[in-house]
C-alpha positions in Angstrom: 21.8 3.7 -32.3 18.8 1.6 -33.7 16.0 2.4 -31.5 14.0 -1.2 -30.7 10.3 -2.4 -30.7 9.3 -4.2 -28.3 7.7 -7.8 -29.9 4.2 -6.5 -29.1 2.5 -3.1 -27.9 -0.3 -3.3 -25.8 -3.3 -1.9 -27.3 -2.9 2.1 -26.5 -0.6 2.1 -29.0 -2.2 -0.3 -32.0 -5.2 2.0 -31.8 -6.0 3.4 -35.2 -5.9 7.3 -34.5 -7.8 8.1 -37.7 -6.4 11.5 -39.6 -2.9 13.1 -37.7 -3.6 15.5 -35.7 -2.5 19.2 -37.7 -0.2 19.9 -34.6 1.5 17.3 -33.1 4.6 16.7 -31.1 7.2 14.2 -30.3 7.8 12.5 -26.9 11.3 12.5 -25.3 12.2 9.0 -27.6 13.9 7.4 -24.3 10.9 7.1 -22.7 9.5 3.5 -23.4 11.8 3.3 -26.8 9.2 4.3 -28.7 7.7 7.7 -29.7 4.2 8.8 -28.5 2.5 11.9 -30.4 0.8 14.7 -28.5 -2.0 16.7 -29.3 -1.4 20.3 -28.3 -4.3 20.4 -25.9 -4.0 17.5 -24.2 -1.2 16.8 -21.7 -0.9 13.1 -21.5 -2.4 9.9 -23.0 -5.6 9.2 -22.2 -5.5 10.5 -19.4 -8.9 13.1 -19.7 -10.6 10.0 -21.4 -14.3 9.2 -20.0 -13.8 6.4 -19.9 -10.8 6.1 -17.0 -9.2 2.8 -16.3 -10.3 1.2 -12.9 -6.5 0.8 -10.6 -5.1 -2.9 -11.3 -5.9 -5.3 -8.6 -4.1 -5.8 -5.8 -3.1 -9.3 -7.3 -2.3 -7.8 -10.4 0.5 -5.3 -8.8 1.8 -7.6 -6.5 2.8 -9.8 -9.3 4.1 -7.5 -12.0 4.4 -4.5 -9.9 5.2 -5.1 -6.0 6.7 -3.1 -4.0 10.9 -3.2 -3.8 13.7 -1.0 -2.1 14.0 2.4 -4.2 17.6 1.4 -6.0 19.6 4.6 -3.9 16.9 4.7 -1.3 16.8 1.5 0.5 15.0 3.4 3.6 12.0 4.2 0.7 9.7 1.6 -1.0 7.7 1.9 -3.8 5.8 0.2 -6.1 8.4 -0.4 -9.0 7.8 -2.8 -12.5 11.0 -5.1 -13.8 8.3 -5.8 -16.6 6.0 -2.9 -17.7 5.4 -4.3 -20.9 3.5 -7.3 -19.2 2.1 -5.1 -16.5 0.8 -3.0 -19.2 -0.9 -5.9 -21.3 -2.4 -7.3 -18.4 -3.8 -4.4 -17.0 -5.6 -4.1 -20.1 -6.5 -7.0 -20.0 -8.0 -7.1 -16.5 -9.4 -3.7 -17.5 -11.1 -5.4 -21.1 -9.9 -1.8 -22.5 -7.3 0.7 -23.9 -5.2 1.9 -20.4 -2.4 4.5 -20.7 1.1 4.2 -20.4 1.9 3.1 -17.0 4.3 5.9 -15.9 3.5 5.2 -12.4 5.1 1.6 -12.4 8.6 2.9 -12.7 10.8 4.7 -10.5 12.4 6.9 -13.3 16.1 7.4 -12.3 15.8 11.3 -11.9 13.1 10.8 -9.1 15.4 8.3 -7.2 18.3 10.7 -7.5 16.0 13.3 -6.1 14.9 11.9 -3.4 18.4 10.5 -2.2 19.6 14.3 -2.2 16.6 15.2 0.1 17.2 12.5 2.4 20.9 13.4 2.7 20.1 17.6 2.7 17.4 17.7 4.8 17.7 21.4 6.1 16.6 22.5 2.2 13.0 21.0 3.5 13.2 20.8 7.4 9.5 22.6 8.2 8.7 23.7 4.9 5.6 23.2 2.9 6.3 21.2 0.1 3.9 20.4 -3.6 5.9 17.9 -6.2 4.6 18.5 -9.5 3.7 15.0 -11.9 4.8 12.9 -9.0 4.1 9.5 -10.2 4.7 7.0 -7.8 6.0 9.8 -5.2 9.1 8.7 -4.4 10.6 12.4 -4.2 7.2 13.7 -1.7 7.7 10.4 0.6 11.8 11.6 1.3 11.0 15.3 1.8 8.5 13.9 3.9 11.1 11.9 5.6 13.8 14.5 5.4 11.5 16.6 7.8 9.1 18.7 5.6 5.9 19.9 7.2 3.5 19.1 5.0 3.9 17.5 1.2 1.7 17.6 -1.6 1.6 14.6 -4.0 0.2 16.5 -7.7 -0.4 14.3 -10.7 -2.9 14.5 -13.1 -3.3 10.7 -13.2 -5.6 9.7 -11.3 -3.8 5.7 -11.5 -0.6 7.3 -10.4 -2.1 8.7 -7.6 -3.7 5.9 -6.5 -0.4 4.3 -6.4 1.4 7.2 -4.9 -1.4 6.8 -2.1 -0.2 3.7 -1.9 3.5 4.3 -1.9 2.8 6.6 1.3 1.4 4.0 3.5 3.7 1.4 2.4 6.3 4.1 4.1 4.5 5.4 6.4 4.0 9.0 5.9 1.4 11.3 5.8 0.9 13.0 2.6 -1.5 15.4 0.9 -2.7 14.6 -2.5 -4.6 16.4 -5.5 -5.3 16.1 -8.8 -5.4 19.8 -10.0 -3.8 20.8 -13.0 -1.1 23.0 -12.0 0.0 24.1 -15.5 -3.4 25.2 -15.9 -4.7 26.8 -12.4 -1.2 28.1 -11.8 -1.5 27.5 -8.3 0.4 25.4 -5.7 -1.3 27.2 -2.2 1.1 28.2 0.0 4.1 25.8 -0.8 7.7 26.9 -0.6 9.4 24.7 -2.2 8.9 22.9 -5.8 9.6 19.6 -6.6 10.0 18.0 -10.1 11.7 15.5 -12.0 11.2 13.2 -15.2 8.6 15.5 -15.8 10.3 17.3 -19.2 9.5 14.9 -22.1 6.9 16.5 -24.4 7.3 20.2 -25.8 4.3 22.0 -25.4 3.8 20.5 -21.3 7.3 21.3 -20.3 7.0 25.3 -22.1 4.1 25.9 -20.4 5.1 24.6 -17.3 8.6 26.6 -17.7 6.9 29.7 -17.6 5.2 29.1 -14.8 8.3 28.5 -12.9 9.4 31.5 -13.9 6.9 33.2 -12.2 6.8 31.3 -9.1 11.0 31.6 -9.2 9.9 35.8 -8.7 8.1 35.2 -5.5 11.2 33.2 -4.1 9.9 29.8 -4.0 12.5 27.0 -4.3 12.4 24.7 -7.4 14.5 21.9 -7.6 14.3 19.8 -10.8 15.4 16.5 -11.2 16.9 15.9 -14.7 17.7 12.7 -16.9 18.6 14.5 -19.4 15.0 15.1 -20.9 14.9 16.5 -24.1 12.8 19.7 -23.1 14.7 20.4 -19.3 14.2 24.4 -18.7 17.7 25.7 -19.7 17.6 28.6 -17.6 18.2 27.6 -14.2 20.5 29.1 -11.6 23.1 26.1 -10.6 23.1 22.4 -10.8 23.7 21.1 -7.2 24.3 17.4 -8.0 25.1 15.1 -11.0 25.8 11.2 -11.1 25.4 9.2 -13.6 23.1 6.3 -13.1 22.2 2.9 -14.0 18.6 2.5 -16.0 16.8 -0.3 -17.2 18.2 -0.6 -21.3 14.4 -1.6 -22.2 12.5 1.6 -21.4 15.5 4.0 -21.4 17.1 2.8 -24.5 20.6 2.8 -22.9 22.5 1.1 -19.4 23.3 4.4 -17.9 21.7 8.6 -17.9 23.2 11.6 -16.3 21.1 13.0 -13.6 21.4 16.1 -12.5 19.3 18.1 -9.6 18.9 21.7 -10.3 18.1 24.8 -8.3 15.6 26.7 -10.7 
């Protein structure tokens, strides 16, 4: 299938990037319909820039980004874009400079599915300490939270998305804990005992080194469950799937109507 453009990118992606990077990768191609490269040292867009976007007004976000029922999780409400293609052009805007992709404004469908199957199997977090790993908007912390964990860590190296996961928790109501740590590089996540990650497997090098980390933290018996739209670079090595549906998606950013999600026990 022809993979479309949208009319106009906002200006992250009109940059000139001057020579190619030697080693570069590609970005699962359903995220966004477009491809985003990846130099090997750098985990997301922008993100370690110096210059870091300010967090779009509160005007800004209620208009193109407000908060709305999570679509499976009515009891959950997060911040959630039906047009992140304006939301991105006028944050740059608002900003006057280049902003990242704005993972954040989405619930991505793996995240959703997640956190419906911790809401309804509550006893796999009842009293334990939880960290979610790239949590975005939070949507998966917020129902183990709700589900009965006893503390819940919010990790994302974005500082935007954290803002808006920070927000995302007080919207529901919970108490959170949240940090901005690069797991994949400290190798740390304190005393939880259970992992949480989904939508996270879209570029190569991230998702390896991530992988093996698991791996590791799989040995000491800590819990992993991984929520999976069928990203291209999902660990093949875990131990059982526990739940697939297929759901519907939003045809603009995922390139299709409907993905498989699956939640796996690492």
């Amino acid at each position: 299938m022809e993979e479309k453009v949208p009319p106009s990118r906002p200006m992250t992606l009109q940059r000139d990037l001057g020579n190619s990077p030697s080693r570069c990768e590609l970005i699962d191609s359903g995220t966004f319909y477009w491809r985003i490269m990846f130099w090997e040292d750098r985990i997301s867009p922008m993100i370690q820039s110096p210059l870091l976007p300010p967090v779009p007004s509160p005007q800004l976000l209620k208009e193109l980004c407000p908060f709305r029922p999570v679509t499976g999780c009515p009891e959950i409400q997060a911040r959630n874009s039906q047009a992140v293609f304006a939301l991105w052009e006028a944050w740059e805007k608002e900003a006057g400079q280049q902003c990242p992709v704005p993972f954040w404004a989405v619930v991505w469908p793996a995240a959703r599915v997640l956190a419906r199957f911790l809401l309804d199997q509550p006893d796999l977090v009842r009293g334990r300490e939880v960290i979610e790993i790239g949590c975005g908007g939070a949507v998966a912390s917020i129902a183990a939270r709700k589900a009965g964990a006893c503390k819940v860590t919010a990790n994302d190296i974005d500082p935007i998305a954290l803002a808006i996961a920070r927000q995302n928790g007080a919207q529901n109501r919970v108490s959170l804990q949240f940090d901005s740590h690069n797991r994949i590089e400290t190798g740390s996540i304190g005393q939880a005992q259970l992992i949480l990650c989904s939508d996270f497997f879209y570029a190569r090098s991230e998702s390896l080194a991530l992988e093996r980390l698991l791996a590791g933290w799989r040995d000491r018996s800590i819990t992993i469950l991984i929520g999976d739209g069928g990203r291209a670079f999902v660990p093949a090595d875990y131990r059982e799937a526990l739940w697939e549906e297929w759901v519907n998606v939003d045809s603009d950013l995922e390139g299709r109507e409907k993905r498989a999600v699956r939640i796996l026990r690492y």
